[in-house]
C-alpha positions, 0 to 999 in steps of 0.5 A: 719778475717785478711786482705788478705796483713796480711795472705801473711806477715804471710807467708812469715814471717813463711817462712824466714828461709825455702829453696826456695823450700819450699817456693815456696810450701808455696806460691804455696798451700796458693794461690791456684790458677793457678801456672806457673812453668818452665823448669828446665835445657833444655836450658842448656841441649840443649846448653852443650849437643847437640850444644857443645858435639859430644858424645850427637850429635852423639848419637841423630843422630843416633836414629833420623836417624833409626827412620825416616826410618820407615813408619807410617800407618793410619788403621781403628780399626775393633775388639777392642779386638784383637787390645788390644792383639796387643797393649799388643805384640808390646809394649815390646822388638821386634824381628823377631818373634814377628813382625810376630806373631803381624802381624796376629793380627793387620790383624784381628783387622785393615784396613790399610787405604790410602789417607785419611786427617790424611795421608796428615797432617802426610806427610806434618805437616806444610809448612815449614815441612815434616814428616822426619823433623817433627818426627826428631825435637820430637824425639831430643827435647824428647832426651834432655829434656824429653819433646816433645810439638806438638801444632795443628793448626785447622779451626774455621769453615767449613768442617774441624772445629775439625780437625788439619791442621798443627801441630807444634813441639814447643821448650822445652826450653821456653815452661811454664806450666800453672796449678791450683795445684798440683792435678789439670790438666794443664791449658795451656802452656805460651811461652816467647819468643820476648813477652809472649804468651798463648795456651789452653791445650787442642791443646797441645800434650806434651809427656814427660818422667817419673819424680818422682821429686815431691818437690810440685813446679810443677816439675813433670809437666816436663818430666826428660831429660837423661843428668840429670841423665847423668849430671855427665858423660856429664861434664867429657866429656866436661871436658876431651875434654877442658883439653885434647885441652888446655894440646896441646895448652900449652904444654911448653919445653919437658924437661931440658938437663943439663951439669954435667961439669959446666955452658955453656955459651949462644952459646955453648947452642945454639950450643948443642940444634941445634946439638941435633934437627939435629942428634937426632930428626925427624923419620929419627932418631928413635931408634938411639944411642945418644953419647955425648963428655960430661955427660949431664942429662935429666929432663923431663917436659912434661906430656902425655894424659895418664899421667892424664887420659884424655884418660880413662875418656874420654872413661867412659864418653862415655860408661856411655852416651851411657848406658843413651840413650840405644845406642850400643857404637860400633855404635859411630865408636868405633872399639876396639872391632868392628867385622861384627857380633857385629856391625849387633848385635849393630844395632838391639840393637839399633832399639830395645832398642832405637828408637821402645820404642820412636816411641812407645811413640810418637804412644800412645801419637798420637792416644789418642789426634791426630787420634780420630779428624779424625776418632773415630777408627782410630789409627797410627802404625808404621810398624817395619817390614821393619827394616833389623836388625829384619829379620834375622829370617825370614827363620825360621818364614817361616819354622814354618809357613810352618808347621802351616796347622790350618793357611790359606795360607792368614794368612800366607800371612798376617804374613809376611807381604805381604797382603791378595790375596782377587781374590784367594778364594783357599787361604781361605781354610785350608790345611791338611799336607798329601797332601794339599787337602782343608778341606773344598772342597767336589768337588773331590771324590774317584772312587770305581769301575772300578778304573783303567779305571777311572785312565786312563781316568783322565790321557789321559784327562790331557795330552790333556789338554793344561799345565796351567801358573803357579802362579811362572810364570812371565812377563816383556813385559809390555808397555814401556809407562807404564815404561816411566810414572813410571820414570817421577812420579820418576823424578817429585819427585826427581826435586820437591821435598815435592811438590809431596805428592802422592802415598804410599811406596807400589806405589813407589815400584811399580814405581820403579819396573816398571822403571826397567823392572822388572819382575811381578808375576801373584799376582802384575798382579792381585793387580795392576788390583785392584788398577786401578779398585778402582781409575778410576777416578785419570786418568785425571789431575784435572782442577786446576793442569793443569799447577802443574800435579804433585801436583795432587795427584790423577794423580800421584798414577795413573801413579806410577802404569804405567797410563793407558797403564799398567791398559789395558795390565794388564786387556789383560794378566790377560784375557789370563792367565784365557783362 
């Protein structure tokens, strides 16, 4: 058996004249072991891409930007069937129509939960991060790379082992993968930076793009960034810019104007050149006639934009990048063709297109490595409806909802968006379309004898009856504490910053309504009842906030609401609407 220098001399010797692909291959299946493989370009990619180009910048900008527009929610799974039937909706191209129609089955399928351990690490993913800034650096990294690496951080013991308590976004462009070949899974990930560094595999979440590049060196253990199919169209970007800033930056003479009558010596130059840049320059003299005592010839030297189509390429280029990252080139503040219309339209192509199929890879990556260590029916979804340019159809989703009588009025409810009224139990019941009577209430019944008496004592029992609040009335004579303790919890957050962590985007609304003395409807009345009834205890500033209240979480959500003043008129006005 040949010595084990032998056999790596025969390879290399069989492999002299081989590229070096293919020698890496030959290395690579002979050793069988475990193989680090780099990123291709991302350092480049970073560095001629988002530092040094503004099409790409602006580009990432506006995708990063959408997309921390829209909130994530943690819910608990309840029927796995109808969440597949959700995952299988929402997975494609959103519109209008298809957030409402998900919306019925992500009710029947998920609890939204609220507060919970995964809800706080989300927020606040590490100390020097929040969730705005967390989510910017994936979805940036994954635009320029194609990759996005979310390393988690979690306690070796205690209550939490098994759970990440912080989450970093490591750099694409120093990250290596570890692997024992080309069939075999990653083994970990190495760092080279001030000093080589290793992390196991499975406290990485790397979510990278499709890479059919398959040479046998571990390239497609990397995601393909964009600008590698765009590479040809960022370097005539970049080219155009550098070529269009040196054409200004040494340009020489315009042109050479010549006497036919002979040689002129050195003043009459001077004089000739002055009399032309006083008489014929300037915008005082536009469309000016010139006339000369003498023949002169012009030969012209200097060559415009247009001339060597820096304008034209420049333009493709943009239009090509564009088309890459599925960006409506209106948006880059091209106004050619920019009318009201087409920019609303580029807007939604751009949430469509764009920043909904990121925010979904990112989703899917998240509940299969992050969420199961919170909970094993937990899930993370984002909610699309709150995105303006997806609810133009609103009206019509209203219209055909109306007419939908096999839907209760709380999956109507539901389909829109604005949750289930739990306190109304009318609002379970099916309504036929004639005359709005439930099919299900056996409580009315038709008189058959002495009809019009019956009738007469049903209408004189009514005009005794004192006329009832209507579900449409609403109420603003709410306690001015409670609208003072809304504008201090908004205070709080405006002067401190991330450090308030509390309450939901439905809390703050709620804050914000309150500040503004807005008007409630019986329904926020009734909902606003509920929330006190469920967090009593949140009353009070816990012992160790005594000094920091509004980093009590609990205390915050409590007076987002109006504190204890809105919780004893909500219960007195709830009373009397009863009576």
């Amino acid at each position: 058996m040949a010595s084990l220098l032998d056999r790596f001399k025969s390879i290399i010797s069989k492999n002299a004249q081989q590229t070096a692909t293919e020698y890496n291959r030959a290395i690579y299946n002979w050793l069988g072991e475990s193989i680090v493989w780099n990123p291709e370009n991302d350092d480049s990619y970073i560095t001629e891409g988002y530092r040094k180009n503004s099409t790409i910048y602006s580009l990432i900008n506006l995708i990063t930007k959408a997309a921390t527009t829209i909130p994530f929610q943690v819910y608990e799974k309840t029927n796995e069937n109808d969440y597949k039937r959700f995952k299988a909706m929402t997975s494609g191209t959103f519109d209008a129509a298809t957030i409402h129609k998900a919306a019925m089955l992500q009710k029947r399928s998920l609890v939204e939960l609220h507060d919970t351990d995964l809800h706080q690490l989300l927020e606040r993913p590490n100390p020097a991060q929040s969730y705005n800034s967390w989510i910017t650096e994936i979805i940036a990294f994954g635009k320029l790379t194609g990759n996005r690496y979310i390393y988690g951080i979690g306690p070796d013991t205690g209550a939490n082992v098994g759970k990440y308590t912080e989450l970093y976004i490591m750099p694409s462009q120093i990250m290596e993968i570890v692997s024992g070949g080309i069939m075999k899974p990653v083994s970990k990930y190495k760092i080279e930076y001030n000093g080589t560094y290793e992390i196991d595999a499975k406290e990485i979440c790397h979510i990278k793009d499709f890479n059919p590049y398959y040479d046998g060196t571990g390239s497609h253990l990397y995601g393909q960034s964009p600008l590698r199919a765009g590479l040809r169209s960022l370097t005539t970007n970049n080219e155009a810019v550098q070529t269009g800033v040196k054409y200004l930056q040494n340009q020489t003479a315009r042109g050479l104007l010549m006497s036919d009558e002979g040689d002129i010596n050195e003043v009459q130059a001077q004089q000739l050149k002055d009399k032309f840049r006083k008489q014929f320059q300037g915008s005082d003299n536009a469309g000016d006639v010139i006339i000369t005592p003498k023949k002169l010839s012009w030969v012209n030297f200097g060559l415009n934009a247009a001339d060597v189509s820096l304008i034209e390429q420049y333009n493709a280029s943009i239009k090509d990048l564009c088309n890459i990252y599925n960006v409506p080139v209106q948006l880059l503040n091209n106004t050619d063709s920019a009318s009201y219309n087409n920019m609303k339209e580029a807007k939604k192509a751009l949430y469509q297109n764009a920043v909904i199929p990121e925010l979904l890879k990112i989703k899917d990556e998240l509940n299969r490595w992050l969420a199961p260590k919170f909970g094993d029916k937990l899930c993370i979804e984002f909610d699309f409806s709150v995105i303006p340019e997806l609810q133009e159809e609103t009206d019509k989703v209203v219209d055909q909802l109306t007419k939908a009588w096999w839907l209760t009025p709380n999956e109507k409810r539901a389909a829109m968006n604005y949750g289930k009224d739990e306190q109304t139990e009318q609002l379970d019941d099916y309504y036929i379309p004639a005359n709005l009577i439930p099919v299900q209430s056996n409580e009315i019944e038709m008189p058959v004898e002495n009809i019009d008496v019956d009738v007469n004592k049903f209408l004189n029992a009514n005009i005794e009856k004192k006329n009832p609040i209507t579900k449409a009335e609403t109420f603003s004579d709410y306690p001015q504490t409670a609208t003072n303790n809304a504008k201090r919890m908004i205070e709080w957050r405006e002067k401190y910053g991330d450090e308030v962590r509390a309450g939901t985007a439905t809390g703050w609304r709620r804050a914000s309504m309150l500040a503004n003395r807005e008007p409630l409807t019986i329904e926020m009345l009734n909902r606003i009842k509920s929330f006190f009834a469920r967090h009593e205890g949140n009353q009070i500033i816990a012992d160790q906030y005594k000094d920091t209240p509004w980093r009590d979480n609990g205390f915050v959500s409590w007076n987002l609401w109006g504190g204890t003043a809105m919780r004893d008129w909500t219960n007195k006005k709830l009373n009397e609407i009863n009576d």
